[in-house]
C-alpha positions as CSV (number, residue, x, y, z in Angstrom):
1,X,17.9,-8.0,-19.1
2,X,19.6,-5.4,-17.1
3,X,23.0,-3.9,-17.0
4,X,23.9,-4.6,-13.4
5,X,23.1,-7.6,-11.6
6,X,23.6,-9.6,-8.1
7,X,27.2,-10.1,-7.1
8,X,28.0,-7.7,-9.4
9,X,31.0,-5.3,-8.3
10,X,30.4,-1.5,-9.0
11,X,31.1,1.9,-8.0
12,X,29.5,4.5,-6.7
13,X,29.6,7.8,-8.9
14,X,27.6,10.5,-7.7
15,X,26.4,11.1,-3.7
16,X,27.9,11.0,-0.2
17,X,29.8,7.7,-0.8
18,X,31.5,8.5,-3.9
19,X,34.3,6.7,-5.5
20,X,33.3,3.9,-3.0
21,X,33.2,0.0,-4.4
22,X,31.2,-2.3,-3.3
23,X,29.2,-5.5,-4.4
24,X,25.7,-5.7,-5.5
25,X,23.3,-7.5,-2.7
26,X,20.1,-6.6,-4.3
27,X,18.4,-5.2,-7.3
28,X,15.0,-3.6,-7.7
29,X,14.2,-3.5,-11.6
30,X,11.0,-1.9,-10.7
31,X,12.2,1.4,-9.1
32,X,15.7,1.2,-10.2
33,X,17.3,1.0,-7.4
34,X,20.4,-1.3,-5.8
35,X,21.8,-2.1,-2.5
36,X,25.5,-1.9,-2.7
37,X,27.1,-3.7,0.3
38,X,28.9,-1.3,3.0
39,X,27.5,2.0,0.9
40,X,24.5,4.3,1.5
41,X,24.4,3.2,5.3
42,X,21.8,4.5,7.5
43,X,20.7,4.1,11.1
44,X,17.8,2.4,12.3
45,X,15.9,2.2,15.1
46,X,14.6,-1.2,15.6
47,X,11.8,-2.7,18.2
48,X,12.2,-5.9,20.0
49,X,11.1,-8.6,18.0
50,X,11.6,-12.1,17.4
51,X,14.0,-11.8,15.2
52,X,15.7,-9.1,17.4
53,X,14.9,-9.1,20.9
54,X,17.2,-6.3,22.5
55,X,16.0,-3.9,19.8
56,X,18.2,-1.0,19.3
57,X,20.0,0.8,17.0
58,X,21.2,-0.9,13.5
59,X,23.4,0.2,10.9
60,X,22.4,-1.4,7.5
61,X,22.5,-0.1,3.4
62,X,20.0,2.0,2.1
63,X,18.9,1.5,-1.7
64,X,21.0,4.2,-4.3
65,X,19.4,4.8,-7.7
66,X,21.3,2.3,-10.6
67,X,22.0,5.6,-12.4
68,X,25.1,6.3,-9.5
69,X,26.8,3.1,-9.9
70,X,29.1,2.1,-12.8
71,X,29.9,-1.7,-13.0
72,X,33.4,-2.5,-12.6
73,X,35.3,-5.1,-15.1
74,X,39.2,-5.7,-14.1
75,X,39.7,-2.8,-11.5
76,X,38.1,-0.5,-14.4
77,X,35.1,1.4,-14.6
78,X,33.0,0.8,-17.6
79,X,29.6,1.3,-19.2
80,X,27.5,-1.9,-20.5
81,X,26.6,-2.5,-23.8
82,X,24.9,-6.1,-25.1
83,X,25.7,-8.1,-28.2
84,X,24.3,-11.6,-29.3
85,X,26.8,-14.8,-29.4
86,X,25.8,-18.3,-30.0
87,X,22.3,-17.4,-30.5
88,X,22.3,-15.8,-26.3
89,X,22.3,-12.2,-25.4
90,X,25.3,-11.3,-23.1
91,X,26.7,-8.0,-21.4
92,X,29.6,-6.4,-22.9
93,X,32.2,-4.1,-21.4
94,X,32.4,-0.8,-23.1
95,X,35.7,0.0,-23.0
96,X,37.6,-3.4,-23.6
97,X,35.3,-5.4,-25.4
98,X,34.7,-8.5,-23.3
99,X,32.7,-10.8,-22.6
100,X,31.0,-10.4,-19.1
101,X,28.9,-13.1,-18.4
């Protein structure tokens, strides 16, 4: 079980778009990376293809390393901890306690 997951909404605290929020559109739990939507964007230069058939130029987010983002719970930045209830292990927001999923 991991600390941030899809849909998640977190913050960006170290790099070029810091202080930046965004949500979470992917995680890789073998590198540890995430794709945060609207952060990290680079520009990429795409050949025709069928599922592009101008080609060109494209904007799109670029994988950050999961230690720069902090998961966000009521407009706060917090850190995650886990506890057990009814018998299932669920994430926990550090500095107020509850219950995230």
């Amino acid at each position: 079980m991991h600390k941030i997951k899809r849909d998640d909404l977190v913050k960006v605290i170290a790099g070029k778009d810091k202080d930046k929020q965004g949500k979470v559109l992917l995680v890789d739990t073998k590198n540890n990376k995430v794709v945060v939507e609207g952060i990290n964007m680079i520009t990429k230069h795409v050949k025709p293809g069928p599922g592009n058939p101008q080609g060109g130029i494209v904007q799109k987010e670029a994988a950050l390393d999961i230690s720069n983002v902090m998961l966000v719970v009521d407009g706060k930045v917090t850190r995650v901890g886990f506890e057990v209830k009814d018998g299932k292990k669920v994430r926990v927001a550090k500095t107020t306690g509850k219950v995230i999923d």
